[in-house]
C-alpha positions in Angstrom: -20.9 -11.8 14.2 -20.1 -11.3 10.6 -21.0 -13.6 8.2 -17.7 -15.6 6.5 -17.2 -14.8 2.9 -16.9 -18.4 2.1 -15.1 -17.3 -1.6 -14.4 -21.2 -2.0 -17.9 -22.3 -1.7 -17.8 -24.9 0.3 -16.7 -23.4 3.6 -18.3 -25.6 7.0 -18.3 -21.9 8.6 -21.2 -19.4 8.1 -19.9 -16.6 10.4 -16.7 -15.4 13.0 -16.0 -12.9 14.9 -12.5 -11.7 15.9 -12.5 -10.7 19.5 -9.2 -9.3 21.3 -7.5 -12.9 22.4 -10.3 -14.7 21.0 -11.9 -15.7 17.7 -15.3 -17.0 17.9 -16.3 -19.4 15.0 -20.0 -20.3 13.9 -19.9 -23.1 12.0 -22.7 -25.0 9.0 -24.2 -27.1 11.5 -25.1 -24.3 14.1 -22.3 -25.0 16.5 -20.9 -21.9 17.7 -17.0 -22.3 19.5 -14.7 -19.6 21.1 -11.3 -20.4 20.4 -8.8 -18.2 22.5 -4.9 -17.9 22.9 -5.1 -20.3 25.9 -6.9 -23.5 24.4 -5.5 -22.9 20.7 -2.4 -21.1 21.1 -1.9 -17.5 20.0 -0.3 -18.5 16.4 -3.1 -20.8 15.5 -5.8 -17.7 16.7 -3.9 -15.4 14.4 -3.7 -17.8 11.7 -7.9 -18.5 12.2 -8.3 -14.8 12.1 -5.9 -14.2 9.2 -8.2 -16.6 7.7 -11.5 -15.2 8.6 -10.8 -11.7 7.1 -9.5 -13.5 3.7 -12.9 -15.7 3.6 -10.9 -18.4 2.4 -9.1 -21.2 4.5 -10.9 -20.6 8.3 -13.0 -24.0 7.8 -10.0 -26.2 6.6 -7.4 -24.9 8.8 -9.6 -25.3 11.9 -10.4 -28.8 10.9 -6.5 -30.0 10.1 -5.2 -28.5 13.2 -7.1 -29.8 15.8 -7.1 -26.8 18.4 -9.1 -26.9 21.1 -11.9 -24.8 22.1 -12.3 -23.1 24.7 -16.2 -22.7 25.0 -19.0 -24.2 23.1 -21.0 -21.6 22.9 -24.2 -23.5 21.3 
């Protein structure tokens, strides 16, 4: 995984990793989820990965819209 630039911060994510179809988000508090065209919908995976490579907006974005998850990975 690579380590989320975080240029706000305050970011709840530490690290991603953009997979084809999937984007797999660690988050602050150790959680790891797998978000994938299926349980999130293709725009909102683009959007998260968009986000990812910017280091700025993956955190919020996940949190205001709500997409599920397809795995919790830990």
């Amino acid at each position: 995984m690579e380590r989320y630039e975080n240029l706000s911060g305050d970011s709840g994510v530490t690290a991603y990793e953009n997979r084809r179809g999937a984007i797999v988000i660690e988050f602050v508090n150790g959680s790891v989820h797998r978000y994938t065209n299926r349980s999130a919908g293709t725009r909102r995976r683009l959007r998260k990965c968009s986000a990812s490579l910017a280091g700025r907006g993956l955190s919020t974005y996940t949190s205001q819209s709500h997409p599920l998850y397809e795995r919790r990975l830990h």
